[in-house]
N, C-alpha and C positions, 0 to 999 in steps of 0.2 A: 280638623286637618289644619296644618299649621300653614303661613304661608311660603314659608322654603318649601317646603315639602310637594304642595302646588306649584311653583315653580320649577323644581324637578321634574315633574311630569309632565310638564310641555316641553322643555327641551326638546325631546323628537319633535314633536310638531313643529316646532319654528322652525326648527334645519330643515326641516323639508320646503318648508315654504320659501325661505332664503333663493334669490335668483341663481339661476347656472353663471357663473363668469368666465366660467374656462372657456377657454381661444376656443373655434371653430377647428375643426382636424379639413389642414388643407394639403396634406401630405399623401404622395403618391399610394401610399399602401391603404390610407383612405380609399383614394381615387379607386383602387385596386377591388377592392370590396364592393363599389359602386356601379364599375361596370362588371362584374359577374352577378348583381342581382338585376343591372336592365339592357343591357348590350350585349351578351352572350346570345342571344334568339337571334340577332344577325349577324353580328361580325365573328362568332365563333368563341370559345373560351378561349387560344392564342393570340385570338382579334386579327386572324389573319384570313378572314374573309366570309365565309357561310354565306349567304344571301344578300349581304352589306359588303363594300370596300373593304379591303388592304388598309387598317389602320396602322401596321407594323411597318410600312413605309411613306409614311406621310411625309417626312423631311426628305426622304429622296427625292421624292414625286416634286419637292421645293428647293432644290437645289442644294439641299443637304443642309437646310436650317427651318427649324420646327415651326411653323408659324402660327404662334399661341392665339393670338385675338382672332387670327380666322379660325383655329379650332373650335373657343370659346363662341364665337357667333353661332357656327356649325352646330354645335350640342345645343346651345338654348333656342334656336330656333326662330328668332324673332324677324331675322329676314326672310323665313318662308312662310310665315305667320298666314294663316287662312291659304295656303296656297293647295286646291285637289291636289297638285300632284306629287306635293314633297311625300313622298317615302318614310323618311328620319321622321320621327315625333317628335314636337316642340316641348322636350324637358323644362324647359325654364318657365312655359304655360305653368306649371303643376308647383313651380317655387322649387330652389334647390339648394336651402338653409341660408341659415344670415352671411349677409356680405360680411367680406374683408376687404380693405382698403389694398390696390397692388399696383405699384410703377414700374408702368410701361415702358412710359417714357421718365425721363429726365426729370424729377419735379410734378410729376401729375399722377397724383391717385384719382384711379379708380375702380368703384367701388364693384365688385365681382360677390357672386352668391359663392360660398366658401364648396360645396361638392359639386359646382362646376368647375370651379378651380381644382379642386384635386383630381375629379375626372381627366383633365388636361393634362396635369402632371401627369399622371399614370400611362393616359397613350406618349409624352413626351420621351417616358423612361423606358418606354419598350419598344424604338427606334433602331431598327436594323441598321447597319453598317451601308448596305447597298443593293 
């Protein structure tokens, strides 16, 4: 066997092996996906209530502006962390893919697990009027 020939034939192999690079999917129709495989047992597939909160009105309930970092606490969980009687599961416990860097504020990343970030997005984008 020649050695082109051998190197032909790993070609697959190495692509495989080659790291993933591509971005994180932090995009609402991610987000979208995300909670109909673990949020739909409470909050309904609308997300407008079943056993869990009115996620469809969260910005009303705040004055009529979304408030993403208290969202983002809300789903991972880490302020109810060991707590009997939170309800909500601590997704963020369980990892929720690699972070992406995201400014809040003015000058300051921080660094966010990328499907809790589009989990957010997703209840952001299906914000009732009133």
């Amino acid at each position: 066997m020649t050695h082109r020939f051998a190197a032909l034939l790993l070609l697959p192999a190495l692509a495989a092996c080659q790291a993933d690079t591509s971005e994180p999917r932090v995009d609402a129709a991610h987000g979208m996906a995300l909670f109909a495989q673990d949020c739909t047992a409470c909050h309904g597939t609308d997300a407008m209530g079943g056993t869990g909160p009115d996620l469809t009105s969260i910005s009303s309930r705040n004055g009529g502006t979304f408030p993403m970092t208290r969202v983002l606490g809300q789903i991972d969980g880490l302020g109810r962390h060991g707590d009997p009687e939170a309800v909500m599961p601590e997704f963020g416990a369980a990892g929720m893919g690699p972070t992406v860097v995201v400014e809040f504020e003015e000058g300051i990343g921080t660094p966010v697990p990328a499907d809790l970030l589009a989990l957010a997005r997703y209840l952001e984008s299906i914000q009732s009027d009133g």
